[in-house]
DRENTI-643775 format. One record per residue: residue in three letters; residue number from 1; z, x, y of N, C-alpha, C in turn. Coordinates in steps of 0.02 Angstrom, whole numbers, always signed. Example, Ala and Ser with C-alpha at 12.3 -4.5 7.8 and 13.67 -1.06 7.14 Angstrom:
BEGIN
<rec "ala" 1 <+390 +660 -284> <+390 +615 -225> <+390 +660 -165>> <rec "ser" 2 <+354 +642 -112> <+357 +684 -53> <+394 +645 +2>> 
END
This chain:
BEGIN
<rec "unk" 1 <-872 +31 -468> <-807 +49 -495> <-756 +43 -439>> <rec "unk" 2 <-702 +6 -447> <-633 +13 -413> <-575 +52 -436>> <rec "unk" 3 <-550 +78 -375> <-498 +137 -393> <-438 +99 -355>> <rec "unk" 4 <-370 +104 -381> <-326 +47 -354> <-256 +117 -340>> <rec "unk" 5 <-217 +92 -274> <-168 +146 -268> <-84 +107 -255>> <rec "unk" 6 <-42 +136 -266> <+15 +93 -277> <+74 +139 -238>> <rec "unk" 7 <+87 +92 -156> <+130 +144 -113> <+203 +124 -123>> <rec "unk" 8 <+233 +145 -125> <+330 +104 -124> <+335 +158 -48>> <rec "unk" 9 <+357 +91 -15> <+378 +124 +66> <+451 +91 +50>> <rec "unk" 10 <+468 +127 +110> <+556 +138 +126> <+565 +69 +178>> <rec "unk" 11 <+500 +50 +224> <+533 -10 +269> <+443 -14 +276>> <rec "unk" 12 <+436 -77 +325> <+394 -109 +366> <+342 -54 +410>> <rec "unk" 13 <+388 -17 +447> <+346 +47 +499> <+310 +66 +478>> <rec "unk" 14 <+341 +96 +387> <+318 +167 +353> <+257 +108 +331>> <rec "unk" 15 <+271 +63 +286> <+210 +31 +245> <+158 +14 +300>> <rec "unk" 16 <+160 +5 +363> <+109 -2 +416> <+80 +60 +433>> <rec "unk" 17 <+128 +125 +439> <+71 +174 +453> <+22 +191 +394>> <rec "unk" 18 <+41 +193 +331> <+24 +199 +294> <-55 +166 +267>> <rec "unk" 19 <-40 +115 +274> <-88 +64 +248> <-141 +71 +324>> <rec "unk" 20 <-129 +73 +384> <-187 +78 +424> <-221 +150 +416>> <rec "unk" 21 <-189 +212 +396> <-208 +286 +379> <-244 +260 +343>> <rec "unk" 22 <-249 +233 +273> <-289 +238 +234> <-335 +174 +234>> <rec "unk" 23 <-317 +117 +258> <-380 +88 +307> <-456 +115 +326>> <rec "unk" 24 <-430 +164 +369> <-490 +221 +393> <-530 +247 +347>> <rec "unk" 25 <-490 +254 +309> <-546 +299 +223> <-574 +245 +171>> <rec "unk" 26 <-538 +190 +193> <-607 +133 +162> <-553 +102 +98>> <rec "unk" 27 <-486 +129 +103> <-439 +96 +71> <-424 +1 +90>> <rec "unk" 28 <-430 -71 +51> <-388 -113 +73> <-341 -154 +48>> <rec "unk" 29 <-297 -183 +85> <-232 -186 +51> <-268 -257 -2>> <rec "unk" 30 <-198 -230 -63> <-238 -333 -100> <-155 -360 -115>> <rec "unk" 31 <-115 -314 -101> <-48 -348 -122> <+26 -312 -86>> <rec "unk" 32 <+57 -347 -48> <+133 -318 -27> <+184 -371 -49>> <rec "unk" 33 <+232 -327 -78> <+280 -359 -104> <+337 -357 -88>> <rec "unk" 34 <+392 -363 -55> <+466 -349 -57> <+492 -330 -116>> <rec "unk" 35 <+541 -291 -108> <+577 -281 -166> <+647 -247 -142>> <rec "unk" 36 <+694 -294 -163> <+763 -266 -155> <+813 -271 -208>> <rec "unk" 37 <+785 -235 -273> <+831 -206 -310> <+910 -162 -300>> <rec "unk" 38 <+912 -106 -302> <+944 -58 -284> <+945 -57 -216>> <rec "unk" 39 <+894 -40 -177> <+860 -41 -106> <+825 -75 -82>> <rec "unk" 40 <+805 -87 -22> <+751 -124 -13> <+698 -73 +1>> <rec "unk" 41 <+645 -74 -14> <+578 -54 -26> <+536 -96 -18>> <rec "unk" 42 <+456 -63 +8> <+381 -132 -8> <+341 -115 -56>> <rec "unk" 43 <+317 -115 -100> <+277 -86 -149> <+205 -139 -113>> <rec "unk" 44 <+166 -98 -70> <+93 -115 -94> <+31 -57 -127>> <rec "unk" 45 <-4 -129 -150> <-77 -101 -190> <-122 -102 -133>> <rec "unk" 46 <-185 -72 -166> <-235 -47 -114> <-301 -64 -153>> <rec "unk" 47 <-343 -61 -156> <-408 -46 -194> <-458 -20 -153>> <rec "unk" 48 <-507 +23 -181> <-553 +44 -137> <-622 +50 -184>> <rec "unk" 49 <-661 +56 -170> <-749 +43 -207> <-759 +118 -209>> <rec "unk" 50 <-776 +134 -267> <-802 +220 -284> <-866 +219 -320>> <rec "unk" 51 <-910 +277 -312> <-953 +257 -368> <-999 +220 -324>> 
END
């Protein structure tokens, strides 16, 4: 079973600490996206193996 997680960071820094924190717990990235709607933001996904 895969469990999938969906971060919206504020810039580059934040989506890097982020994604290596949960690196460590067996989280990995499968998708970063830009997004500058309103703001600019990164929305990445994650997936990790459970079960």
């Amino acid at each position: 079973m895969v469990e999938y997680k969906v971060l919206d960071c504020k810039n580059a820094n934040e989506a890097e600490t982020i994604m290596n924190n949960l690196a460590k717990t067996g989280w990995k990235v499968i998708s970063v996206i830009p997004w500058a709607a309103m703001t600019s933001r990164i929305i990445v996904t994650l997936e990790k193996n459970v079960g």
